[in-house]
The first five atom37 places (N, CA, C, CB, O) and aatype in JSON, in Angstrom:
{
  "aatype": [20, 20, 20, 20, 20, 20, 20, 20, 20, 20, 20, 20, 20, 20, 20, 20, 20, 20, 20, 20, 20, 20, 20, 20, 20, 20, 20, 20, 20, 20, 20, 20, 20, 20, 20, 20, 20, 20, 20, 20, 20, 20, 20, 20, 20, 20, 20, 20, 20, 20, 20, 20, 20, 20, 20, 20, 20, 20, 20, 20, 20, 20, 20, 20, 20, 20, 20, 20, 20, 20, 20, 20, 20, 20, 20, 20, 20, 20, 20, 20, 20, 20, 20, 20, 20, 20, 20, 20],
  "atom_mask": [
    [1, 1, 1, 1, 1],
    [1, 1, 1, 1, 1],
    [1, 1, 1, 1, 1],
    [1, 1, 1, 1, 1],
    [1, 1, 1, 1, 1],
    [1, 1, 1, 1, 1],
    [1, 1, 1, 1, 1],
    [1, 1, 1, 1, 1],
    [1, 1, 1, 1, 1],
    [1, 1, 1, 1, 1],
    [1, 1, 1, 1, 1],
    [1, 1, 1, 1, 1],
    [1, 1, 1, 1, 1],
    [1, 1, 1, 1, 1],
    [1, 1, 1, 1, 1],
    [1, 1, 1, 1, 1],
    [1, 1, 1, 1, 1],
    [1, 1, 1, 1, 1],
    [1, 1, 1, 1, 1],
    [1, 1, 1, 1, 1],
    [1, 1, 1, 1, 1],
    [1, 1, 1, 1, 1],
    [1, 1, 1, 1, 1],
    [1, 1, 1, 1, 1],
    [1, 1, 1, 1, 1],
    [1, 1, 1, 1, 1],
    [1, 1, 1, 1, 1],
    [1, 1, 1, 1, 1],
    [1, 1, 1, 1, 1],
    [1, 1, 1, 1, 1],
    [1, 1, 1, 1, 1],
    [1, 1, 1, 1, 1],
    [1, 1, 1, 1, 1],
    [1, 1, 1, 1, 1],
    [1, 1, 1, 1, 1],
    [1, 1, 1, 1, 1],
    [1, 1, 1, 1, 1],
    [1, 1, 1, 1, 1],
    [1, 1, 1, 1, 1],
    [1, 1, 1, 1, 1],
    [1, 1, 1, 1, 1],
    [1, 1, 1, 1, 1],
    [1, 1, 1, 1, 1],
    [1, 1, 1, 1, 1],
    [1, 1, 1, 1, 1],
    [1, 1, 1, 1, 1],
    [1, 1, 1, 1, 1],
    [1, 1, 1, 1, 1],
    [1, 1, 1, 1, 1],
    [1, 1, 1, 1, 1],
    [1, 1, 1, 1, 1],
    [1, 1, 1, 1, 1],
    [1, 1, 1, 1, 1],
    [1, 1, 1, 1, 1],
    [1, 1, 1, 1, 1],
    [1, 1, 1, 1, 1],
    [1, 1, 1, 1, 1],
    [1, 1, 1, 1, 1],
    [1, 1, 1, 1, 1],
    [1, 1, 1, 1, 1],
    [1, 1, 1, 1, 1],
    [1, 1, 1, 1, 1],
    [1, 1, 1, 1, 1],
    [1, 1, 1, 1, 1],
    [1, 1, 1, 1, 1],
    [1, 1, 1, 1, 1],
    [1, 1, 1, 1, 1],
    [1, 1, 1, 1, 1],
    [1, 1, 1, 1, 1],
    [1, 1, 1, 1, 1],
    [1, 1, 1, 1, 1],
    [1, 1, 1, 1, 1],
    [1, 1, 1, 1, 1],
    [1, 1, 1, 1, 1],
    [1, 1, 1, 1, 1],
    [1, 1, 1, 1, 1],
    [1, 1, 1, 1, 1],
    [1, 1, 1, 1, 1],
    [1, 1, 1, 1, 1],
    [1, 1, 1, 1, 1],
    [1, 1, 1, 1, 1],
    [1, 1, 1, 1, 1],
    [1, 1, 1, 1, 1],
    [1, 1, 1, 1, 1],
    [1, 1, 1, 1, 1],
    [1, 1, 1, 1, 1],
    [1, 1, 1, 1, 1],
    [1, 1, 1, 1, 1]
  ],
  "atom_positions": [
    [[18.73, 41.84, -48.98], [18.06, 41.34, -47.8], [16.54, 41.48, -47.98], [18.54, 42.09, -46.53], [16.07, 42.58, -48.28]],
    [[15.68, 40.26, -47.79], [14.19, 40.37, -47.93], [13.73, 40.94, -46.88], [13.48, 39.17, -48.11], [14.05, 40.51, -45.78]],
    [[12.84, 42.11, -47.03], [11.84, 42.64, -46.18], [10.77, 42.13, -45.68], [11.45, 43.46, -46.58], [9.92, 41.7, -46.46]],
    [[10.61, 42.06, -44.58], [9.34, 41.24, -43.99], [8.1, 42.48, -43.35], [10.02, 40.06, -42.48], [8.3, 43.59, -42.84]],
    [[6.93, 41.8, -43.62], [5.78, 42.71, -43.06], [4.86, 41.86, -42.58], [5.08, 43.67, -44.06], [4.69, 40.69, -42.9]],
    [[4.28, 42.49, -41.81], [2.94, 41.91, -40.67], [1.97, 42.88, -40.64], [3.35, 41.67, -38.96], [2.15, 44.09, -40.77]],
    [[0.33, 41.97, -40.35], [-0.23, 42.97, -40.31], [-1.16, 42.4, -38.69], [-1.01, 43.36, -41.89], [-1.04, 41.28, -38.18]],
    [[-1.81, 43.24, -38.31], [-3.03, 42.47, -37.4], [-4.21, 43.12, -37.57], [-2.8, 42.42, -35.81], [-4.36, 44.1, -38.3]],
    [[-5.11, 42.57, -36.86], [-6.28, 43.58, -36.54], [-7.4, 42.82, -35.01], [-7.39, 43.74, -38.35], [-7.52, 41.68, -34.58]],
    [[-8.0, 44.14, -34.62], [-9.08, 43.51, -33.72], [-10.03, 43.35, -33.99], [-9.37, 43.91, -32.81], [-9.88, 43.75, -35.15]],
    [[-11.48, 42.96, -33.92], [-12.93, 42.57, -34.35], [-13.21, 43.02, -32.63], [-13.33, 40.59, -35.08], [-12.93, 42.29, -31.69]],
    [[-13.9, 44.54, -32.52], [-14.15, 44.24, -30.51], [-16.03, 44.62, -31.51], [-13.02, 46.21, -28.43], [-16.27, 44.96, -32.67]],
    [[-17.06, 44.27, -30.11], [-17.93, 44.29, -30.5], [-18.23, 45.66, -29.58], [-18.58, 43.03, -30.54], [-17.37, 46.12, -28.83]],
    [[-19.7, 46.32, -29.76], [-19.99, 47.32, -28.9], [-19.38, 47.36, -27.92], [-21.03, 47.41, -28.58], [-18.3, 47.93, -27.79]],
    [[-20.06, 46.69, -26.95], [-19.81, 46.51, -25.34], [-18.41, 46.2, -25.11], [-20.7, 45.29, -24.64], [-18.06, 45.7, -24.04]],
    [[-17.42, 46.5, -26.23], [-15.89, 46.27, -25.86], [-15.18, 45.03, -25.58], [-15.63, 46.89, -24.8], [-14.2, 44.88, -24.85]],
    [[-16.13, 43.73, -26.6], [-14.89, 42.68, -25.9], [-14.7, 42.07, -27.37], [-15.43, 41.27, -24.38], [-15.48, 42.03, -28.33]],
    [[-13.3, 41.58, -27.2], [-12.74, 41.63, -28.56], [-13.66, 40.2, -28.94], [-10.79, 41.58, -28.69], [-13.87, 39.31, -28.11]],
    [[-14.19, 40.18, -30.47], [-14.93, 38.5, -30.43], [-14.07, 37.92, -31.77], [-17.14, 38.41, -30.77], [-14.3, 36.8, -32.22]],
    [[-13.02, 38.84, -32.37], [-11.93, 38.32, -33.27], [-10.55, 38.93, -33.6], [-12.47, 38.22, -34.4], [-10.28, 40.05, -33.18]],
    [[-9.74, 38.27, -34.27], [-8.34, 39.18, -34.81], [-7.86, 38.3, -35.51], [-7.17, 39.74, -33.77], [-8.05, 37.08, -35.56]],
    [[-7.03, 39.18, -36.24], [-6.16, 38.51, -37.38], [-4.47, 39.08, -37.03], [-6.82, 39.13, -39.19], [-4.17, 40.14, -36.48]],
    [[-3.61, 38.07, -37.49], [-2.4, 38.42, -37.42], [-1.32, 37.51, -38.66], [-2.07, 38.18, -35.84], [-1.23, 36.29, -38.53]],
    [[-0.93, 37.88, -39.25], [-0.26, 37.63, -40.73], [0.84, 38.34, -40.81], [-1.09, 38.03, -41.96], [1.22, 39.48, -40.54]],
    [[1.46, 36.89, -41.48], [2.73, 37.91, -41.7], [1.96, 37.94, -43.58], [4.98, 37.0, -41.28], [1.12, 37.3, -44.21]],
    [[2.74, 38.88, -43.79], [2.31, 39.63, -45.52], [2.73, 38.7, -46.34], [3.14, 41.19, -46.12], [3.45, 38.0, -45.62]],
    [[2.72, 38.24, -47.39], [3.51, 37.45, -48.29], [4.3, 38.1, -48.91], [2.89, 36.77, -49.13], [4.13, 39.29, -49.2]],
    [[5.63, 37.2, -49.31], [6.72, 37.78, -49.98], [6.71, 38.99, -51.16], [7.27, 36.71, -50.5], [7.23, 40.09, -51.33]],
    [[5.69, 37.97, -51.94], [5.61, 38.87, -53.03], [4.9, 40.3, -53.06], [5.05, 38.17, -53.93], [5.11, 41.27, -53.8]],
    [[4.0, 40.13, -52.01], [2.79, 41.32, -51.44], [4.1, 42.81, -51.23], [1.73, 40.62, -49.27], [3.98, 43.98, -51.6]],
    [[5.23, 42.16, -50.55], [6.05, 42.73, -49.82], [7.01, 43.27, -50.59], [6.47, 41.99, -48.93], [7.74, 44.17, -50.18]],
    [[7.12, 42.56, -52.28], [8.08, 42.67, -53.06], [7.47, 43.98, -53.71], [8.4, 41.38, -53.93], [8.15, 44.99, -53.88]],
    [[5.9, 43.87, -54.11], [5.26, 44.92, -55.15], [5.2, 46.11, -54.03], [3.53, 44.41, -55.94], [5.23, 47.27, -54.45]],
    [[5.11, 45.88, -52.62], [4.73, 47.31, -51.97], [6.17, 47.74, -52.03], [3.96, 47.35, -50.27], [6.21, 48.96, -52.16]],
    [[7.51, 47.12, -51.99], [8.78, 48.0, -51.78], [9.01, 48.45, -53.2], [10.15, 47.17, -51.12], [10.07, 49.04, -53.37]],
    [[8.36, 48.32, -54.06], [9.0, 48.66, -55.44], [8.61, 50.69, -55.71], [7.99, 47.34, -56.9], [9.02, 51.42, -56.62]],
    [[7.73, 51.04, -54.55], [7.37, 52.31, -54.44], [7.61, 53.2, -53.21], [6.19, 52.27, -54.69], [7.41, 54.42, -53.17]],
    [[8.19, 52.2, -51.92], [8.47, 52.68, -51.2], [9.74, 51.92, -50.54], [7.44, 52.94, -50.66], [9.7, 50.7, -50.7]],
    [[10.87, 52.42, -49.82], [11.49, 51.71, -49.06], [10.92, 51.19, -47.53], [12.57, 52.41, -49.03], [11.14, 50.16, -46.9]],
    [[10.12, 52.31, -47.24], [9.23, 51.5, -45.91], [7.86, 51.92, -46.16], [9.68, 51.99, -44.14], [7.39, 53.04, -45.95]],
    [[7.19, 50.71, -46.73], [5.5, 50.61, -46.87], [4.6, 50.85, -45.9], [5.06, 49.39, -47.19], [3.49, 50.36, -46.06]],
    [[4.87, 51.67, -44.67], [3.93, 51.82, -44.01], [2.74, 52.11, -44.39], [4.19, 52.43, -43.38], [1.73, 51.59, -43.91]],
    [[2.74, 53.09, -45.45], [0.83, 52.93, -45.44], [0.44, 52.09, -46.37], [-0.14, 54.34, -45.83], [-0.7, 52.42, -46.72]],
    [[0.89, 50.96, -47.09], [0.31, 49.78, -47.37], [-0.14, 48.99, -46.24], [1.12, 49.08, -48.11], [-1.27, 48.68, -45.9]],
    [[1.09, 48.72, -45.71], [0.98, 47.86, -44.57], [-0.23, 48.28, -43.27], [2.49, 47.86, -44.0], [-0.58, 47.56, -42.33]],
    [[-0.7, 49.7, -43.62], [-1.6, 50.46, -42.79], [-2.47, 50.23, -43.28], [-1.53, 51.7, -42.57], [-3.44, 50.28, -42.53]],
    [[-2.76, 49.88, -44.6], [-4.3, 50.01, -45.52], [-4.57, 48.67, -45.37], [-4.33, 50.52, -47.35], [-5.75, 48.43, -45.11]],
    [[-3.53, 47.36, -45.47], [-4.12, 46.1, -45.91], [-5.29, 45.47, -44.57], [-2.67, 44.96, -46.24], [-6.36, 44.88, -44.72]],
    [[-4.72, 45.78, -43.52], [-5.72, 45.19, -42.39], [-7.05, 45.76, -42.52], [-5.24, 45.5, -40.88], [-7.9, 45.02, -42.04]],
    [[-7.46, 46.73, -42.97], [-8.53, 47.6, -43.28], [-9.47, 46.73, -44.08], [-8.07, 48.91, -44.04], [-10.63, 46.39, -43.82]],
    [[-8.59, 46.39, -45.3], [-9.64, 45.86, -46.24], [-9.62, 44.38, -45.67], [-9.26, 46.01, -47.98], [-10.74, 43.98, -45.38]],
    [[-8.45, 43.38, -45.43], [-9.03, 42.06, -45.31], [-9.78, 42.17, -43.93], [-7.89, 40.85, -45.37], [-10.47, 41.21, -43.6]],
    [[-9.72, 43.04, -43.27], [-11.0, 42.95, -42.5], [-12.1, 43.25, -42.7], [-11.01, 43.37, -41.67], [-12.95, 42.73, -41.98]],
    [[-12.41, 43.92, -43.44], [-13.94, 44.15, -43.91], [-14.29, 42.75, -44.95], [-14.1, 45.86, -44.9], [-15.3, 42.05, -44.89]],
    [[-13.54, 42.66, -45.56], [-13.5, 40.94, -46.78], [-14.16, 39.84, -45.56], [-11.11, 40.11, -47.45], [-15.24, 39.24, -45.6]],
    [[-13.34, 39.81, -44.71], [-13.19, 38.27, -43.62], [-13.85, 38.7, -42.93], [-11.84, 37.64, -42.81], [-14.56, 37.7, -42.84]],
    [[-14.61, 39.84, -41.85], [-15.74, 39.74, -41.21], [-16.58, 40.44, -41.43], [-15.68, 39.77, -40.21], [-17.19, 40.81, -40.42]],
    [[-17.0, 40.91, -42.56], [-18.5, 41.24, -43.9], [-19.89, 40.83, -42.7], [-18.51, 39.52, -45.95], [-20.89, 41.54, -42.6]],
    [[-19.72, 39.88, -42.07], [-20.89, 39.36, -41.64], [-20.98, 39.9, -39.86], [-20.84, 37.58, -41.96], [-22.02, 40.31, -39.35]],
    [[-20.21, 39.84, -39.44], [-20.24, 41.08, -38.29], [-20.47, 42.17, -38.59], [-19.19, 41.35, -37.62], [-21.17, 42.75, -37.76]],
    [[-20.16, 42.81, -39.52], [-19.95, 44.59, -39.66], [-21.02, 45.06, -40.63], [-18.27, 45.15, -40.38], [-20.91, 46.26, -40.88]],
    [[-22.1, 44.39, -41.31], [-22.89, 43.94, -42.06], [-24.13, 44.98, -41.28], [-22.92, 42.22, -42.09], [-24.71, 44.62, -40.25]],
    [[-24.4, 46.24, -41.93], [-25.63, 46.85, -41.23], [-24.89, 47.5, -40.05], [-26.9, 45.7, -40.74], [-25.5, 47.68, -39.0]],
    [[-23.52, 47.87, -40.19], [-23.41, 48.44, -38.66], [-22.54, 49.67, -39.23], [-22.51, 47.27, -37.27], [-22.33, 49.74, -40.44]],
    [[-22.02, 50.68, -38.29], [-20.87, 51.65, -38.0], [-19.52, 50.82, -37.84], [-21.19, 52.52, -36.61], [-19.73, 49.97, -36.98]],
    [[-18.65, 50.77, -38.16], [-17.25, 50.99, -37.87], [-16.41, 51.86, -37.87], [-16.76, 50.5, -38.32], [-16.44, 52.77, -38.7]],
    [[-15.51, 51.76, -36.95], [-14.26, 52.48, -36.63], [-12.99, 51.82, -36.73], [-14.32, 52.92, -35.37], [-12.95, 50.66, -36.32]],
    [[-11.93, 52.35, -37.21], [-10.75, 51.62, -37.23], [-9.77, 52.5, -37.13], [-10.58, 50.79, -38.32], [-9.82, 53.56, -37.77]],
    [[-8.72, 52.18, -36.31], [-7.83, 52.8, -35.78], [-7.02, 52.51, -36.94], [-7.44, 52.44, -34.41], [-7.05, 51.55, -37.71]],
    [[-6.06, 53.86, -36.89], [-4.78, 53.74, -37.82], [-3.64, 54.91, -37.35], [-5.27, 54.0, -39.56], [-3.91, 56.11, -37.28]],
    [[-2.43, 54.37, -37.05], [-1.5, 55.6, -36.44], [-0.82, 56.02, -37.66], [-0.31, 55.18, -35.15], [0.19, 56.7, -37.51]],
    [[-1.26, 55.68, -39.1], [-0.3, 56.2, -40.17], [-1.41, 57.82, -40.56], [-0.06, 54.71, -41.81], [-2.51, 57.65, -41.08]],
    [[-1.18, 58.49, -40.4], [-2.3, 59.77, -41.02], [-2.63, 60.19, -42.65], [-1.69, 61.2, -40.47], [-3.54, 60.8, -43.2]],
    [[-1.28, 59.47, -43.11], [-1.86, 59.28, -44.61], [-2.31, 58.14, -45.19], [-1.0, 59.6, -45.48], [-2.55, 58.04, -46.4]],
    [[-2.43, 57.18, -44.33], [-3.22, 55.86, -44.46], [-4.8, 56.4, -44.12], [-2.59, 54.54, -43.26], [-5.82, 56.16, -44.77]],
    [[-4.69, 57.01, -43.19], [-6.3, 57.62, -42.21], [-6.97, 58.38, -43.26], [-6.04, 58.93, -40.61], [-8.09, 58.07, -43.66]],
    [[-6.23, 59.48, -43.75], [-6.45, 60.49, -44.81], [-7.11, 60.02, -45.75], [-5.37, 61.02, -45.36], [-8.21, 60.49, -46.04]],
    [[-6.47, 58.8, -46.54], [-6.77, 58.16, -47.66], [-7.93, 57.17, -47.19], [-5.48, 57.49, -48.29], [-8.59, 56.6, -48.07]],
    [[-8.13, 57.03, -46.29], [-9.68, 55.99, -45.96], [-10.99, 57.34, -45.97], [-9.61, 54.94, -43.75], [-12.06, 57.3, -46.57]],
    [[-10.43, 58.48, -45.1], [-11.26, 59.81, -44.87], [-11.74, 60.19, -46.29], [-10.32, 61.11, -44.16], [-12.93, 60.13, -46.6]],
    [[-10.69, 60.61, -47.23], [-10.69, 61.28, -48.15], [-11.46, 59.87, -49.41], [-9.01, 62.01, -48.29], [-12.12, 60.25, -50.38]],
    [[-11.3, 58.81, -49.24], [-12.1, 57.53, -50.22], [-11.26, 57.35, -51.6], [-13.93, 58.02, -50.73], [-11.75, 56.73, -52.54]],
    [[-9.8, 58.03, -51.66], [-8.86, 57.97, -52.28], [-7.35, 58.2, -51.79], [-9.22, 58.62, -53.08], [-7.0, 58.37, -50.62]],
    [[-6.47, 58.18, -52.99], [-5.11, 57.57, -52.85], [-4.24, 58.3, -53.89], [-5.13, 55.94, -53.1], [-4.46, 58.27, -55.1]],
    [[-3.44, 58.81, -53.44], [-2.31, 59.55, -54.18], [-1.25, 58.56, -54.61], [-1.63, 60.69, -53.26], [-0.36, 58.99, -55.34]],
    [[-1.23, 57.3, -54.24], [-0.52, 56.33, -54.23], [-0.71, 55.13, -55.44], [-0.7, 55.92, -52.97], [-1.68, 54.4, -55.62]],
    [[0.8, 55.21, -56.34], [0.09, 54.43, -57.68], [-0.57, 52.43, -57.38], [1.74, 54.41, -59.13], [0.05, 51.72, -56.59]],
    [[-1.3, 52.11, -57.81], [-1.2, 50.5, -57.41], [-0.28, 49.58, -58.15], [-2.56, 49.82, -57.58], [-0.22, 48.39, -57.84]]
  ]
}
């Protein structure tokens, strides 16, 4: 049975109003290489919104602070810490 994954994210600006988001489902194959190390990829699936959001709105976040929420703590860890115990 193929595994399916999704990711989203918000873009809110200071003053709190959201001015973008993304929502994707993962591609197959994305989905094939993350299960080959885990049976449930949560902290892939926790890391990828991270980066294609910084990739896709570079020009909002450009000279600023960000924050990004993450409920996985070894996804959080590994953004905190600027590494990964996790093979690619």
């Amino acid at each position: 049975m193929e595994k399916l994954g999704s990711i989203g994210a918000v873009l809110v600006s200071p003053c709190g109003v959201p001015v973008e988001f993304l929502s994707e489902k993962v591609p197959v194959a994305w989905m094939d290489h993350f299960l080959q190390s885990s049976n449930h990829p949560i902290y892939e699936l926790e890391l990828l919104p991270v980066w294609i959001s910084l990739v896709e709105w570079e020009g909002h976040l450009e000279n600023s602070q960000c924050v990004f929420y993450l409920d996985n703590e070894a996804a959080r860890g590994s953004l905190i810490g600027g590494s990964s115990s996790q093979d690619s």
